[in-house]
C-alpha positions as CSV (number, residue, x, y, z in Angstrom):
1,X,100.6,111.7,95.2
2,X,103.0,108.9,94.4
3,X,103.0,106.2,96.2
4,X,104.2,102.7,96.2
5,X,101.7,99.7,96.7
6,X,103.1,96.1,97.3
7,X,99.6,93.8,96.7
8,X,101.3,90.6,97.6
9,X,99.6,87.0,98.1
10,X,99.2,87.5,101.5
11,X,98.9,91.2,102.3
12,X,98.7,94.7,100.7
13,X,101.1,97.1,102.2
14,X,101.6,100.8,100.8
15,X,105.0,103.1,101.3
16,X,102.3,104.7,103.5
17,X,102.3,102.5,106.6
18,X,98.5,101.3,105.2
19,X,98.4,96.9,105.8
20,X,95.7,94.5,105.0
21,X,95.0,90.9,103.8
22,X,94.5,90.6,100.4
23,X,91.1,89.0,100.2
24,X,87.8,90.4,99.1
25,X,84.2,89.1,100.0
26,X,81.1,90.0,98.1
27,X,79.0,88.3,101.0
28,X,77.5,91.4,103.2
29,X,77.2,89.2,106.1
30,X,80.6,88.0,106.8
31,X,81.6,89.5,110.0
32,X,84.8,90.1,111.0
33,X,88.0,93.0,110.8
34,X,87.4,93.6,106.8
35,X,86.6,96.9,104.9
36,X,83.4,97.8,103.9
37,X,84.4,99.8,100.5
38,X,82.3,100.6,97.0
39,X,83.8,100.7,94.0
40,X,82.1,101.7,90.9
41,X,78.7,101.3,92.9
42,X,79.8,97.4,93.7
43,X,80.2,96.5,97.8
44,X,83.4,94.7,98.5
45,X,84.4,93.6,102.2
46,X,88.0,94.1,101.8
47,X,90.4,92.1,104.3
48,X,87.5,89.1,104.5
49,X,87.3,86.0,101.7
50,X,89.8,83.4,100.5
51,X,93.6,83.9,99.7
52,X,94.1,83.7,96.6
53,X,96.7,81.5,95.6
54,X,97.0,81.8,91.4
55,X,99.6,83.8,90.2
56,X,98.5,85.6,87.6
57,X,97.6,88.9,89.0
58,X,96.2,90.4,85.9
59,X,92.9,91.9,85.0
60,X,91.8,90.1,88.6
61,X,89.2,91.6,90.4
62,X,91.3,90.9,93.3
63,X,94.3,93.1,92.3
64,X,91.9,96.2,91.3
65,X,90.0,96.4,94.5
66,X,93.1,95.9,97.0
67,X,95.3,98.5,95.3
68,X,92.4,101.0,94.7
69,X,91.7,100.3,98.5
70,X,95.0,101.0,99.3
71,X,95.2,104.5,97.9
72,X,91.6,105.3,100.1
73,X,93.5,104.2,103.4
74,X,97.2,106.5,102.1
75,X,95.7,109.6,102.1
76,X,92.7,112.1,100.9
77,X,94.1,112.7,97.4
78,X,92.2,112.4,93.8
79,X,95.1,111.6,91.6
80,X,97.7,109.1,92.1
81,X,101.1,108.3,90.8
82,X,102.0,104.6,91.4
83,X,104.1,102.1,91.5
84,X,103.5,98.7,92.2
85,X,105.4,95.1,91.6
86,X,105.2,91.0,90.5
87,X,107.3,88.4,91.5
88,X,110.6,88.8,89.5
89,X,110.2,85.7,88.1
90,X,107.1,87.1,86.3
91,X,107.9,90.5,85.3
92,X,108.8,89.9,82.2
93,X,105.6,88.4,81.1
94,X,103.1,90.4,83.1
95,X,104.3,94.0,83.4
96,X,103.0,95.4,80.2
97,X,99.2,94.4,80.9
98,X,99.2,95.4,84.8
99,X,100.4,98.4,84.0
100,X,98.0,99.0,81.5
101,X,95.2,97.5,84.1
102,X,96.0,100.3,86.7
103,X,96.6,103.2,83.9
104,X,93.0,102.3,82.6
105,X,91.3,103.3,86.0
106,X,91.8,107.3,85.2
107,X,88.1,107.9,87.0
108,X,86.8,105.6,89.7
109,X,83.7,106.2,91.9
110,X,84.8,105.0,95.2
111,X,83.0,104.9,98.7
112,X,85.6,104.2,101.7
113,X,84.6,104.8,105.1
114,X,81.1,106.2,104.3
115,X,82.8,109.3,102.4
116,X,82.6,109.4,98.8
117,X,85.0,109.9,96.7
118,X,86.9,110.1,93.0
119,X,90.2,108.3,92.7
120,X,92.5,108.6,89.6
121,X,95.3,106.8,88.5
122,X,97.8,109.0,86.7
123,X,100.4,107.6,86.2
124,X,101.6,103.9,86.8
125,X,104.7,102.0,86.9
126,X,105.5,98.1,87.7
127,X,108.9,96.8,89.3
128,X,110.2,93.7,90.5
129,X,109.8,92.6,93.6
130,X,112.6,91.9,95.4
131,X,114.2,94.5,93.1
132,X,112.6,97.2,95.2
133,X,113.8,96.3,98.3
134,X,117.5,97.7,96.7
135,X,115.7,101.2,96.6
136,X,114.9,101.0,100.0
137,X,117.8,101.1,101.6
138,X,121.2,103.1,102.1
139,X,123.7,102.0,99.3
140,X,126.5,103.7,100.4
141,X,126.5,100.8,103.5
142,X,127.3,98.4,101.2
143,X,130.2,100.1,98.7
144,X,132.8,97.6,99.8
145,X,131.0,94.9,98.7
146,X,131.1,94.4,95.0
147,X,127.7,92.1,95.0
148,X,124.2,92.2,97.0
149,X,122.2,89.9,97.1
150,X,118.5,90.2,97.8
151,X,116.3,87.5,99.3
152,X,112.5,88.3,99.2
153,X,110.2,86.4,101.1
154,X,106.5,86.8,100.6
155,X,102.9,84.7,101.0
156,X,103.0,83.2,97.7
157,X,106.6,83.3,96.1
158,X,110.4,83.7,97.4
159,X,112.2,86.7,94.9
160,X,116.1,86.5,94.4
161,X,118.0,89.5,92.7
162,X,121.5,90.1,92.3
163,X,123.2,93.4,92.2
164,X,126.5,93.6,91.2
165,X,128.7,97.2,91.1
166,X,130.0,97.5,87.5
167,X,131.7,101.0,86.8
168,X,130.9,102.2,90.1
169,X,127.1,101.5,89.4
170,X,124.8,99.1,90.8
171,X,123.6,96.8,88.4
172,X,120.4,94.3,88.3
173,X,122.3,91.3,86.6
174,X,120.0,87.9,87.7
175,X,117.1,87.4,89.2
176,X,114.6,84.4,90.2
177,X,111.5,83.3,91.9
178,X,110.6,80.2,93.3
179,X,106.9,79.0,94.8
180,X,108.1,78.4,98.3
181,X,106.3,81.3,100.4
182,X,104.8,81.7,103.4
183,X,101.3,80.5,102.5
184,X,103.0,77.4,100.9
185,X,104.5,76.4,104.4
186,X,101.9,76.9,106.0
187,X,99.5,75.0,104.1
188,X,102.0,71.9,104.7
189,X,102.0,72.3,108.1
190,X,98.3,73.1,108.4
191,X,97.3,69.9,106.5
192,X,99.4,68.0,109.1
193,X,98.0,69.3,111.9
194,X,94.2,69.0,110.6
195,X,94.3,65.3,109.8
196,X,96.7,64.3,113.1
197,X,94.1,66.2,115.3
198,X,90.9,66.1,113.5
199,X,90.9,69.9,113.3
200,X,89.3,72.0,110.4
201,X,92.2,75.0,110.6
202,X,93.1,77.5,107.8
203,X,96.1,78.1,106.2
204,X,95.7,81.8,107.4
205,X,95.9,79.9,111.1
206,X,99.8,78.5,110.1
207,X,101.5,81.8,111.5
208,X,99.5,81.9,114.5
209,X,100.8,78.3,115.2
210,X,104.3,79.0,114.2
211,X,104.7,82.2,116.8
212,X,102.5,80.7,119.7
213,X,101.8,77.0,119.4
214,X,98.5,75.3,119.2
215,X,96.2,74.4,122.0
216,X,93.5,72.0,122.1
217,X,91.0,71.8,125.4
218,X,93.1,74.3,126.7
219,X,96.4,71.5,126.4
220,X,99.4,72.7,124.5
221,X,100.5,70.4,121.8
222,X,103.8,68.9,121.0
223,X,104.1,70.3,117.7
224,X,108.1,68.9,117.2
225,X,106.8,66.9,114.4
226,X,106.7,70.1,111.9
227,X,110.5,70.8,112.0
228,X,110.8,68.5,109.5
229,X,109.1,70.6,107.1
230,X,110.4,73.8,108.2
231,X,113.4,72.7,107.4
232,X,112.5,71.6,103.6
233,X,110.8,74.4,103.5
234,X,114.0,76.4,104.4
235,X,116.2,74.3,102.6
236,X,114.4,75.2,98.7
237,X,115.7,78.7,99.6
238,X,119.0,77.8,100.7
239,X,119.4,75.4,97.5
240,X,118.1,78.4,94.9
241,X,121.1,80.7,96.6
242,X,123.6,78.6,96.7
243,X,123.5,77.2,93.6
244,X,122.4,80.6,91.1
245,X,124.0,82.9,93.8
246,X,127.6,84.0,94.7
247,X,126.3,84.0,98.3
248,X,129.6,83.4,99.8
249,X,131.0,86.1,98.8
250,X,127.9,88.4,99.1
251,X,126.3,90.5,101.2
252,X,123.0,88.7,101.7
253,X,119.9,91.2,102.5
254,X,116.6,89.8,103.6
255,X,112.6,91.6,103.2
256,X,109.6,90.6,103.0
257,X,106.8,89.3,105.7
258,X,108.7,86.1,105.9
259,X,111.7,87.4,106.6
260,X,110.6,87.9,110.7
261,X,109.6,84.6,111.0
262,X,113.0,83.1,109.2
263,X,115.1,85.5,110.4
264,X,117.2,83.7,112.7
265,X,117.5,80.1,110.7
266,X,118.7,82.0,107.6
267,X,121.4,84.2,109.5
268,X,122.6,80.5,111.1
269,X,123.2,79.5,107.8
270,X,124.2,82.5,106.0
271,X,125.8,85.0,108.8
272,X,126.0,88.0,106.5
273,X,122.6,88.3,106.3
274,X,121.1,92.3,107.1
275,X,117.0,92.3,108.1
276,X,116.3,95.1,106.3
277,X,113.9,98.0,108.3
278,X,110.5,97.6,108.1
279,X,110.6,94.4,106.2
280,X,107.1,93.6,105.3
281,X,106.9,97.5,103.8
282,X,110.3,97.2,102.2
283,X,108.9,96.7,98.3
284,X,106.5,99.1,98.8
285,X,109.0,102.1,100.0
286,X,111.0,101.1,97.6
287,X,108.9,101.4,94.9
288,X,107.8,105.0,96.4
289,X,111.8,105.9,95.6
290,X,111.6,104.5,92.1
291,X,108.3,106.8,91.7
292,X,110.1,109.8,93.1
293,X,112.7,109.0,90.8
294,X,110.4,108.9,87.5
295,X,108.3,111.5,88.4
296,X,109.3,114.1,91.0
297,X,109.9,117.6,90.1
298,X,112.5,119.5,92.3
């Protein structure tokens, strides 16, 4: 089966429809809405634990059991073909060995939803993020533009990639990733909020907050005093495009989970901007296409 598995800072999505945080918990007594899954005889609770923030996704426990979990929730399959991505900025640097991480689990013992089971990777490819999105959607929509431009916005890390036609052909001509994700803006906000209220809140508990407010004894707060950094937080992105970006004359395409919640500052600003379908899965249905590209026989 190929299949293309996005294992973000924040989530895990597959081209399959298959979503959960990407945390793991050894600790059996941590209840809550994890996954109980076995791996190699070792008990993870997948979907429970920390975030974890470093970005260096190689040869991390982390990255193993979230993609191997992935393929157990996409479908009853032994072998898999797959594709997965790192933020453009570090592609370069980290493709060879996460590709050779995921190739080297050719026969894994696994034990998802009490049925046991033998998962194989096959065959393994890694993409840019951001990149992928391009895959994903209908070119032909955007011929009489010469130049698209890609805006990415994860947990961890913000992608940029530039596509320009040259000879009738799209072409991948500059990229960039910048540290200003989700998680990072709601960290900011979170640390306000815990020391002007005495609270103990996670950074997990930012989004919440951002979509429904905060209330305390049952009293909604006046949270006015975070727009401030929303809009530093916004304006890093805004900065990176316009200055490395012919955004002006662009046609400005936006994915990722962050994309919902930013949507409607960034097309303010920017008024070409296209939400791309099914944002938060766009990567990894994009990097399905690239598979099926590689490796599909007709």
């Amino acid at each position: 089966m190929i299949i293309g598995v996005d294992q973000g800072y924040s989530h895990t999505k597959t081209s399959e429809g298959s979503i959960f945080p990407s945390k793991i918990s050894t600790e059996s007594y941590m209840i809550g809405e994890s996954t109980e899954v076995k791996i190699d005889g070792k008990s993870y609770l997948v979907g429970e634990g920390n975030i974890e923030v470093e970005l260096n996704k190689v040869n991390k426990e982390l990255t193993r059991v979230c993609i191997l979990t992935a393929l157990a929730q996409s479908g009853e399959h032994q072998e898999y073909q797959v594709v997965t991505g790192l933020p453009i900025g570090l592609y370069k640097t980290q493709r060879g060995q996460l590709k050779e991480m995921l190739l080297s689990n050719r026969r894994v013992e696994l034990e998802y939803n009490r049925q046991k089971r033998i998962l194989s990777i096959t065959k393994a490819e890694v993409f840019p993020q951001a990149a992928g999105v391009f895959y994903m959607i209908d070119r032909r929509e955007y011929e009489d533009y010469n130049t698209v431009v890609i805006t990415d916005i994860g947990g961890r890390s913000v992608d940029f990639a530039l596509f320009e036609q040259i000879n009738k052909k799209w072409k991948l001509t500059r990229y960039s990733t910048i540290m200003e994700g989700t998680l990072t803006l709601y960290s900011k906000i979170i640390n306000l909020i815990n020391s002007r209220y005495e609270l103990a809140l996670k950074v997990e508990d930012g989004e919440t907050i951002l979509r429904k407010g905060l209330q305390i004894y049952g009293e909604k707060q006046d949270l006015s005093f975070i727009k401030a950094i929303i809009a530093d937080h916004i304006e890093a992105i805004y900065r990176e495009l316009y200055l490395k970006y012919p955004i002006k004359t662009s046609k400005h395409i936006i994915a990722g989970g962050g994309a919902y919640l930013f949507k409607d500052i960034i097309e303010r600003k920017i008024p070409r901007t296209v939400l791309v379908p099914n944002a938060q899965f766009a990567n990894a249905i994009g990097f399905k296409k690239v598979g099926e590209a590689l490796w599909q026989r007709y």
